[in-house]
C-alpha positions as CSV (number, residue, x, y, z in Angstrom):
1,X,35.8,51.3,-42.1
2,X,33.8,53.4,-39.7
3,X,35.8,56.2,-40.2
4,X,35.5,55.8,-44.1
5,X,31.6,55.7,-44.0
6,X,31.9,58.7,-41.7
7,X,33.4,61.0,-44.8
8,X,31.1,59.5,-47.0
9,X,28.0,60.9,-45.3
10,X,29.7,63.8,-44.6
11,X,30.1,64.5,-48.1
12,X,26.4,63.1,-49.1
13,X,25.1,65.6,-46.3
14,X,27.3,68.5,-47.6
15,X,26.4,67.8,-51.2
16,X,22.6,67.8,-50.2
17,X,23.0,71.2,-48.6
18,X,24.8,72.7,-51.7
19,X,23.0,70.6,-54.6
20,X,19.7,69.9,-53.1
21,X,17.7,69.6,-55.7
22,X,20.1,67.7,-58.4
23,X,23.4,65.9,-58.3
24,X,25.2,64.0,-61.0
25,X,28.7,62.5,-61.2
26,X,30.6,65.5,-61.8
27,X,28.8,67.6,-59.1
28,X,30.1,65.0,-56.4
29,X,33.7,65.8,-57.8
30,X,32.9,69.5,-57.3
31,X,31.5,68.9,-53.9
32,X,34.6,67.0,-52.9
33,X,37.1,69.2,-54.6
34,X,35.5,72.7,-52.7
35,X,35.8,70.7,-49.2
36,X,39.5,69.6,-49.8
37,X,40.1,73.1,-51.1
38,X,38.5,75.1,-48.4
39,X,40.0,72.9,-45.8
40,X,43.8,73.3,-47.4
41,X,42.9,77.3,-47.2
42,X,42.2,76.9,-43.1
43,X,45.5,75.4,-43.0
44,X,47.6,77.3,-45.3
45,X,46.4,80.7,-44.0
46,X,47.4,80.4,-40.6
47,X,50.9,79.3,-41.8
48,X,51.5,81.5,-44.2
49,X,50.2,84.3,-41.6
50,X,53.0,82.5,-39.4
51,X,55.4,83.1,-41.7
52,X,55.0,86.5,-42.3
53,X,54.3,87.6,-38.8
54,X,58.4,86.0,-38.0
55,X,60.0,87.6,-41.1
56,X,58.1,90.7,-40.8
57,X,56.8,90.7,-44.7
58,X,54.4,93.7,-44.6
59,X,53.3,92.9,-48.4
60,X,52.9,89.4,-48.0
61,X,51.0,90.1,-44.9
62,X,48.6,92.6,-46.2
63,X,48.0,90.3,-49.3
64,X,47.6,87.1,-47.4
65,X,44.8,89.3,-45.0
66,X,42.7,89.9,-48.3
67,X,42.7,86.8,-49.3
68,X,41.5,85.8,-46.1
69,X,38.8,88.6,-46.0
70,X,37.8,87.4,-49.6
71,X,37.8,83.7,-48.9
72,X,35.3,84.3,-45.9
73,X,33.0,86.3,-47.7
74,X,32.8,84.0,-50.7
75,X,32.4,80.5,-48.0
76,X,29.7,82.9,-46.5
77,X,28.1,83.3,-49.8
78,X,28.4,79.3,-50.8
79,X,27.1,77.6,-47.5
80,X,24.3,79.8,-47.2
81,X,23.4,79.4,-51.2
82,X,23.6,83.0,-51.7
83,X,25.3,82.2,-55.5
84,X,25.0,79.0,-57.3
85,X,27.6,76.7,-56.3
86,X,28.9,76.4,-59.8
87,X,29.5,80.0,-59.4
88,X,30.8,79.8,-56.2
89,X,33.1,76.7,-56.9
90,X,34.7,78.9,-60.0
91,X,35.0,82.0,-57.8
92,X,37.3,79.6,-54.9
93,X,39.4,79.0,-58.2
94,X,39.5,82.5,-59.4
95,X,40.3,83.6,-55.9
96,X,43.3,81.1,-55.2
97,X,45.1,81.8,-59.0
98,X,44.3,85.6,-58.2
99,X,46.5,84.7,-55.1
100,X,49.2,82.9,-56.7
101,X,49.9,85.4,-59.2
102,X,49.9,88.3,-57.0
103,X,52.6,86.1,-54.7
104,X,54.4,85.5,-57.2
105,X,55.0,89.3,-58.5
106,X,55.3,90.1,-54.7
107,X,58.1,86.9,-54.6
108,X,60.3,88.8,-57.7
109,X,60.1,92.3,-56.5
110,X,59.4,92.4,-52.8
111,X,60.6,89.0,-51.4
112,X,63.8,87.4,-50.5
113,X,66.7,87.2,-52.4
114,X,66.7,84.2,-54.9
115,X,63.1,83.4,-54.5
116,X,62.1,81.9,-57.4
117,X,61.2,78.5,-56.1
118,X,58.3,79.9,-54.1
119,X,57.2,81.7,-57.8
120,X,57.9,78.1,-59.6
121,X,55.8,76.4,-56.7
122,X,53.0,78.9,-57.3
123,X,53.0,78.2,-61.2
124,X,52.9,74.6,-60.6
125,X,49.9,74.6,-58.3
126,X,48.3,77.2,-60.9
127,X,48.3,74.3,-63.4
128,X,46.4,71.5,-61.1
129,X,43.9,74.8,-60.8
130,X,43.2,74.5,-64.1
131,X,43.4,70.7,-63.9
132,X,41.3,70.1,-61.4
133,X,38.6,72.9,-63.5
134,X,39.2,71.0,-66.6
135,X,38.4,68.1,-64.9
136,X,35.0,68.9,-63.5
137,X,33.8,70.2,-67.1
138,X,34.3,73.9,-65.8
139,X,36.0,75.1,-69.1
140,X,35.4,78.8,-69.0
141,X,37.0,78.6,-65.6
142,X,39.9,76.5,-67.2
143,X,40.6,78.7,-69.8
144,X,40.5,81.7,-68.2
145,X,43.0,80.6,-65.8
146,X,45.3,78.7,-68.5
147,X,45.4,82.0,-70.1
148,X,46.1,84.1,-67.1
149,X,48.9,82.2,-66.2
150,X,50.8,83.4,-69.4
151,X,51.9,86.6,-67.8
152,X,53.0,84.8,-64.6
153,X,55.2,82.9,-66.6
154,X,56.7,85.7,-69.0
155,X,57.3,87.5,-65.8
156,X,59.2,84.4,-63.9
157,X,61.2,83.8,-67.2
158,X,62.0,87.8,-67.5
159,X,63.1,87.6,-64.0
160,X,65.2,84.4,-63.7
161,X,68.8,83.7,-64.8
162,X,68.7,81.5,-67.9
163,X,70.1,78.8,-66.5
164,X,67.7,78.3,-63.4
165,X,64.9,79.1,-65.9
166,X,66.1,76.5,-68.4
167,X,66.4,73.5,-65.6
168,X,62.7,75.2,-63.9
169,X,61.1,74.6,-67.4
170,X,60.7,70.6,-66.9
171,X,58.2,71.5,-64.4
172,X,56.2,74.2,-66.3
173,X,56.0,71.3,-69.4
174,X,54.7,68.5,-66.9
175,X,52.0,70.4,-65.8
176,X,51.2,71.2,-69.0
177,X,51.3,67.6,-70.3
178,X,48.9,67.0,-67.5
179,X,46.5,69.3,-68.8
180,X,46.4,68.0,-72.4
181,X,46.1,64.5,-70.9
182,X,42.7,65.6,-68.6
183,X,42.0,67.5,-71.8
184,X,42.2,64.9,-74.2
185,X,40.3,62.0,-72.0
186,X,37.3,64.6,-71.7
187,X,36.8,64.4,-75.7
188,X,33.9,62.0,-76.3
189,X,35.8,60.5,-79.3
190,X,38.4,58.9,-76.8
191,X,36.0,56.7,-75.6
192,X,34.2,55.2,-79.1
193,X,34.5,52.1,-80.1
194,X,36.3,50.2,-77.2
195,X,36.0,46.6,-77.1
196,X,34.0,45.9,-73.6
197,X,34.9,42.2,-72.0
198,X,32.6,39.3,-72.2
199,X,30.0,40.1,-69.2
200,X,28.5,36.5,-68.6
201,X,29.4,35.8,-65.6
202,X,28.4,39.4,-64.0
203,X,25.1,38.7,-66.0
204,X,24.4,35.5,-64.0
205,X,26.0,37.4,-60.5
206,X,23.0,39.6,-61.1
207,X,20.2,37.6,-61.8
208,X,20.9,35.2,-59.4
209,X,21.9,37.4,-56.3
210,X,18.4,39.1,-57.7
211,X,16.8,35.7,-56.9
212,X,18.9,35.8,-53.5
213,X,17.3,38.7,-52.9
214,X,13.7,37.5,-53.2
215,X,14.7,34.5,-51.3
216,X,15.3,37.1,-47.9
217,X,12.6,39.4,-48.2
218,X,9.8,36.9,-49.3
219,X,11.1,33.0,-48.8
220,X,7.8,31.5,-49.2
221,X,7.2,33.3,-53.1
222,X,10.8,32.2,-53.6
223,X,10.8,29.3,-52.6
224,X,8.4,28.3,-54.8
225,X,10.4,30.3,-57.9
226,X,13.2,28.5,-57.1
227,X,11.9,24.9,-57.3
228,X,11.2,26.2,-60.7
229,X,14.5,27.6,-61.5
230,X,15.4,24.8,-63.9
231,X,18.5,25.0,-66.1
232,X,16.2,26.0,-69.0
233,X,14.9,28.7,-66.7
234,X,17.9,30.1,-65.3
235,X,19.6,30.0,-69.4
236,X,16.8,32.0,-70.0
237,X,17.1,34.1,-67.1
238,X,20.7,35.3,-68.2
239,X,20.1,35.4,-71.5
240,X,17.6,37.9,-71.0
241,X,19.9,39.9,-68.6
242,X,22.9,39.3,-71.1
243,X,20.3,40.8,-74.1
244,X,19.3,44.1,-71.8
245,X,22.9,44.7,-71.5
246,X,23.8,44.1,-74.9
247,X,20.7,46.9,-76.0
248,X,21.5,50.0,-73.4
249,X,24.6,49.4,-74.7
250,X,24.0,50.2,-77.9
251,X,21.6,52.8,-76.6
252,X,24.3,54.6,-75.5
253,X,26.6,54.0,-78.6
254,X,23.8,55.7,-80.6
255,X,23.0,58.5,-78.3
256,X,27.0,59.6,-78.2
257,X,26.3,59.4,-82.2
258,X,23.3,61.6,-81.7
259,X,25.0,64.1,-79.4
260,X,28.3,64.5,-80.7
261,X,30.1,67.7,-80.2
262,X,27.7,68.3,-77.2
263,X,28.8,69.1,-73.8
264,X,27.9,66.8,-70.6
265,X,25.5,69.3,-69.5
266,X,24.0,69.6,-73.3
267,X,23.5,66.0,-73.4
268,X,21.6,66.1,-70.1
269,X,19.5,68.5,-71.0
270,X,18.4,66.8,-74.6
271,X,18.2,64.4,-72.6
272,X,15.3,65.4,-70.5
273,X,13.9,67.0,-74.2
274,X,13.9,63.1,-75.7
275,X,11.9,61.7,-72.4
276,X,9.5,64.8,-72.7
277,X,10.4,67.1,-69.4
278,X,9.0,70.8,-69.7
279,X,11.5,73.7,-69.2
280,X,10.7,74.3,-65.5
281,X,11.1,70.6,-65.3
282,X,14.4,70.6,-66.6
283,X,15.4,73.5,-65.0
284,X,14.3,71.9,-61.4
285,X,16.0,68.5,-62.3
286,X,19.3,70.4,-63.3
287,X,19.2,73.5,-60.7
288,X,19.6,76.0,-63.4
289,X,18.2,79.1,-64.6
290,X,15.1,78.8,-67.4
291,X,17.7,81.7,-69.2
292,X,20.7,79.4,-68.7
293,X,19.0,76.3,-70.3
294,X,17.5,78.1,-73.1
295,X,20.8,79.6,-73.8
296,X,22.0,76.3,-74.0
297,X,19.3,74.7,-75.7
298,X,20.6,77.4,-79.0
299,X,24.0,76.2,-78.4
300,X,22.4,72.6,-79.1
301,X,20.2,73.7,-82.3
302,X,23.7,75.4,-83.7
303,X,26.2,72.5,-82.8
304,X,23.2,69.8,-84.5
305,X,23.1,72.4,-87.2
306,X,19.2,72.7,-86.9
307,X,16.9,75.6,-87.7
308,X,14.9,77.9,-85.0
309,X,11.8,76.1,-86.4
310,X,12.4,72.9,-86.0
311,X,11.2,70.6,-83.5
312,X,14.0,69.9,-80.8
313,X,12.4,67.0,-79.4
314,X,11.0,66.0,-82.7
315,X,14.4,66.0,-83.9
316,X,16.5,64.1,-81.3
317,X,13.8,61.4,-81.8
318,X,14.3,61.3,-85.4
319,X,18.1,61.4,-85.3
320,X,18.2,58.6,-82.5
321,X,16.5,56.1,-84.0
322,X,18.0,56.5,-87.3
323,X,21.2,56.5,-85.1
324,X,20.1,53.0,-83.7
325,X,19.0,51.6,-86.7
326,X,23.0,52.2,-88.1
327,X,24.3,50.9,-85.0
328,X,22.4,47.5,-85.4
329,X,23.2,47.2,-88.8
330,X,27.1,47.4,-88.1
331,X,26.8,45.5,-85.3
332,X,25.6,42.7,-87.4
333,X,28.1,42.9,-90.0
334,X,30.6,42.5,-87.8
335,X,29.2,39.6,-85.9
């Protein structure tokens, strides 16, 4: 347990160093996924240094001291916030598939005979790159490095016996598979309309470990609420709770209506528009550029199909109370 709440604020203190003015969900994955990356780089570099020094592989040598040379620079540029660490995060990936591809060329014309696992290994870890992008909503990133992976492949297919190529192809269509899957659980549409369990008894877990709460910090006030806390009371109690619950969640049915089509990061930002935050507000609360946000803030007005002139905020107001009004009125014509 110790050692588990050690990594934990490890990775809250490291996330506060590179995010330190805003962190959401997906920014913790980055965080996480840049320390397990960075700390498989200080192991694979020495090895694969190891391996070259005791075969005596001048390309593999000189390539895997560049990389080396690169990856420093770019940690250098990340810890001490010299680039974004969006930007820096998408350069790690860049960096490794620029790696992998070069290997793999080296693998086919300058390694050992028959060396086309090490080039199949290399495709294969290419495609959890571009996973693990997808993944953390970095689609440029994604794409770029689905599509540079094309001419790795050509060149392993062009290379390899048709046999070993045929059998090596179950491989190259699992990672693909993987890819639609991350891509397809991304799209908002997956997750409409999914029948949530009854929540009672969580309901009442709350409000009365709320109570619970009271009870330790101030015993004398609760005390007194709790000689109150008849069974009329506490139905009350959870049917208030069970009535709060029931409305965010329809909040949030009508908002994924209202932002449909929208990016995670476009939803955060209209967002901040609907509760009436400035642009260098938003920009502060999101650690992004004013340029990067109003870029973004088109991309909305195109994607909601709305005019330059129009009112943004004015708008997303409109839209998501029209939005709720639809979402109560199926709600009770299914009840």
């Amino acid at each position: 347990m110790k050692l588990k709440n050690d990594i934990v604020n490890l990775i809250v203190r490291v996330e506060h160093h590179l995010c330190p003015q805003y962190c959401g969900v997906v920014d913790r994955r980055r965080v996480i996924a840049f320390l397990l990356l960075t700390i498989s780089e200080l192991i694979i570099i020495p090895y694969h240094i190891m391996l070259f020094l005791l075969v005596k592989e001048p390309y593999g040598l000189s390539l895997c001291g560049l990389h080396t040379f690169v990856f420093c620079i770019l940690q250098f540029l990340v810890w001490k916030r010299k680039i974004a660490f969006v930007k820096g995060i998408s350069s790690l990936y860049f960096l490794m598939f620029a790696k992998l591809a070069l290997d793999s060329v080296f693998c086919i014309n300058f390694g050992f005979a028959n060396d086309n696992l090490s080039v199949i290994c290399n495709l294969f870890v290419v495609f959890i790159l571009a996973i693990t992008a997808l993944s953390q909503t970095l689609y440029k990133t994604c794409t770029i490095i689905t599509v540079g992976m094309i001419p790795m492949l050509l060149i392993y297919l062009f290379s390899t016996p048709l046999m070993p190529a045929l059998f090596s192809m179950k491989s190259i269509f699992l990672g693909f598979m993987m890819l639609v899957y991350v891509a397809v659980y991304n799209m908002s549409i997956v997750t409409k309309g999914l029948r949530q369990p009854k929540r009672m008894a969580r309901v009442e877990n709350k409000a009365l470990n709320m109570l619970a709460d009271l009870k330790d910090n101030e015993p004398e006030a609760a005390e007194s609420l709790m000689k109150r806390l008849t069974p009329d009371v506490r139905e009350k109690i959870i049917t208030h709770a069970s009535e709060h619950l029931f409305n965010e969640e329809l909040d949030r049915v009508a908002w994924d209506q209202v932002c449909d089509g929208l990016t995670f990061s476009e939803k955060e930002i209209c967002k901040l528009i609907l509760q009436g935050h400035t642009l260098k507000e938003i920009c502060a609360e999101l650690n992004k550029s004013e340029s990067n946000i109003t870029s973004q803030r088109c991309h909305i007005r195109k994607k909601l199909n709305m005019d330059r002139r129009d009112d943004l905020r004015r708008t997303l107001e409109v839209r998501f109370y029209d939005a709720q009004k639809q979402v109560k009125k199926s709600e009770a014509e299914n009840s």
